[in-house]
Wavefront OBJ file of the C-alpha trace (Angstrom):
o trace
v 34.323 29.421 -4.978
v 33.468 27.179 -2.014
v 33.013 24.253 -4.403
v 36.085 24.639 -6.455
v 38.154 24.304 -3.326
v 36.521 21.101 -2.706
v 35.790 19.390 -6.399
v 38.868 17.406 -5.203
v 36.701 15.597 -2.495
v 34.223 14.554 -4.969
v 36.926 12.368 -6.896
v 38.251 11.012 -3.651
v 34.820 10.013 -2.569
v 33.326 8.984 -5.944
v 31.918 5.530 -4.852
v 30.237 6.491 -2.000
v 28.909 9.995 -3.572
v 27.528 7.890 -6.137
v 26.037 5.053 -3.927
v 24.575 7.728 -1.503
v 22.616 9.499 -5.102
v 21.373 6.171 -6.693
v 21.335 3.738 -3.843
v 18.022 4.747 -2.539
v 16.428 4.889 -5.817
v 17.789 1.298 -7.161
v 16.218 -0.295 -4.206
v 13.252 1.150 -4.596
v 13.280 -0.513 -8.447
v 14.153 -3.970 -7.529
v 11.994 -4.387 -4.472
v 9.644 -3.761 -6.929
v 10.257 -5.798 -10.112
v 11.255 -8.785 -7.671
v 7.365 -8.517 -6.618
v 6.176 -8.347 -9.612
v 8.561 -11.457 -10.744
v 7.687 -13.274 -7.418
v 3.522 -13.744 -8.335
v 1.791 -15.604 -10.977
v -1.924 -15.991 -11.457
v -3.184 -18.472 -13.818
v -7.253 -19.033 -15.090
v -7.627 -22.049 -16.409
v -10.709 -23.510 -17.431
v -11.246 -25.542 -13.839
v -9.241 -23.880 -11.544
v -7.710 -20.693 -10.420
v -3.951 -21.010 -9.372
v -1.800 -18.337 -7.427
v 1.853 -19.763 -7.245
v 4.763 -17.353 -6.044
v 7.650 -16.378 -3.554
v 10.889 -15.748 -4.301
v 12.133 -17.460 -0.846
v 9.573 -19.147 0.311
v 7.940 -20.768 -2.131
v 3.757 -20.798 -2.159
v 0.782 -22.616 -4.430
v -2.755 -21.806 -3.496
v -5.732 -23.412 -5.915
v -9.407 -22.622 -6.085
v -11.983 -24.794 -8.200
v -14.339 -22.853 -10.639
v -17.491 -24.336 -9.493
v -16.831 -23.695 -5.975
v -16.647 -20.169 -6.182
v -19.269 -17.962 -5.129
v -18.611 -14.658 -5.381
v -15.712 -12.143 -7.119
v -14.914 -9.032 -5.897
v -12.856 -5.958 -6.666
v -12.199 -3.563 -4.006
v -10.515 -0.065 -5.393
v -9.615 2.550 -3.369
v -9.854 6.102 -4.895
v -5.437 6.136 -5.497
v -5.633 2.496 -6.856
v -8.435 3.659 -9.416
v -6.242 6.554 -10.680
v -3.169 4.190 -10.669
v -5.605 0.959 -12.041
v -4.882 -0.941 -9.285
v -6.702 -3.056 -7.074
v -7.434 -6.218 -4.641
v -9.222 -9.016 -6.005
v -11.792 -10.879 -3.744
v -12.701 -14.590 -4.421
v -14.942 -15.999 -2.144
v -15.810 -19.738 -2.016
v -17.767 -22.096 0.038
v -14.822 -23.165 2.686
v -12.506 -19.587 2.531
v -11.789 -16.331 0.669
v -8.649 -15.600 -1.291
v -7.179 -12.161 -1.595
v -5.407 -11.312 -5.157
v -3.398 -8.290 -5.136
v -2.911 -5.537 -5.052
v -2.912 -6.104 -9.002
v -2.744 -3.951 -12.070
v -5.851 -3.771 -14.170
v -7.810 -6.381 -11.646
v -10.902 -5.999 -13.474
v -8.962 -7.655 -16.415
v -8.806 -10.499 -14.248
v -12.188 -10.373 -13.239
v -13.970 -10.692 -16.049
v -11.530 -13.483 -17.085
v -12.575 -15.623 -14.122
v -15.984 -14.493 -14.782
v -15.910 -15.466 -18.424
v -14.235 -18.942 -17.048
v -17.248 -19.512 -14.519
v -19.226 -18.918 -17.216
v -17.722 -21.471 -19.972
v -17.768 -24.303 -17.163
v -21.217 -23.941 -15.864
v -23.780 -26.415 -17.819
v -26.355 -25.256 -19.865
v -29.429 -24.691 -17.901
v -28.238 -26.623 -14.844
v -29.277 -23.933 -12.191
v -32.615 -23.931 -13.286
v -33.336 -28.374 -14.137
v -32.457 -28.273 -10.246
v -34.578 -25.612 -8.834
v -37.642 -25.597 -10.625
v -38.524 -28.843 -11.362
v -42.220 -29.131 -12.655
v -44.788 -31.044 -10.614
v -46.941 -33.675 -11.112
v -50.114 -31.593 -9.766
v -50.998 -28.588 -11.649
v -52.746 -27.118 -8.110
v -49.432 -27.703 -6.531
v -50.283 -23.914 -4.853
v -53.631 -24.177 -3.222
l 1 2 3 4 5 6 7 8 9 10 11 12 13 14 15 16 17 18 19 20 21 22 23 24 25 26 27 28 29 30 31 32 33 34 35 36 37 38 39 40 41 42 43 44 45 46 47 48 49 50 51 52 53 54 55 56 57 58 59 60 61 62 63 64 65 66 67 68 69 70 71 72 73 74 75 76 77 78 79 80 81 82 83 84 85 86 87 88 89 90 91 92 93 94 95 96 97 98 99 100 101 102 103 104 105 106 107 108 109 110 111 112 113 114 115 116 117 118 119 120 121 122 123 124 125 126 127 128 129 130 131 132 133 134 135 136 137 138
């Protein structure tokens, strides 16, 4: 009864009884997809290149052979949601990716990179070079 006697305040206020039920919920969406939107990571065969910002523009590169280590650090709700936070760690600095969907995607495509760039037996010609004297031990 109470809300026939007042159906006639809905029309009146139709704008802001419709702003007040999807208002919320549409900014929630495009905070999001303009994230999404605002990052791009790209692998390429020397480098690793984060560009983004919707604003304020930003380019950070990392060379291949410089890095030493890639990490993936999960939480227990980013593995149910396959999320995560990339960790590249060169010689000079660290670079955090993320949080990214499927990031170990993207680590096992920089890994495969590393991998195609590194020269054949190169880590070994430099480390263990053979000696002249065969008791090189004693």
């Amino acid at each position: 009864m109470w809300g026939s006697f007042h159906a006639h305040l809905l029309h009146t206020y139709e704008g802001v009884t419709l702003a007040a039920l999807t208002g919320p919920s549409t900014l929630v969406l495009v905070g999001r997809v303009w994230r999404w939107r605002s990052h791009t990571i790209y692998v390429t065969d020397q480098q690793i290149v984060v560009e983004g910002g919707v604003l304020n523009y930003f380019r950070s590169t990392c060379r291949l052979d410089e890095v030493l280590v890639v990490g993936l650090e999960r939480r227990f709700t980013q593995r149910l949601r396959r999320r995560g936070v990339v960790q590249i760690t060169t010689r000079e600095s660290s670079l955090d990716l993320g949080p990214l969907r499927h990031p170990d995607a993207l680590v096992r495509l920089i890994e495969q990179a590393r991998r195609e760039t590194r020269p054949r037996g190169a880590a070994y010609d430099t480390v263990f070079e053979p000696t002249e004297d065969p008791d090189w031990w004693k």
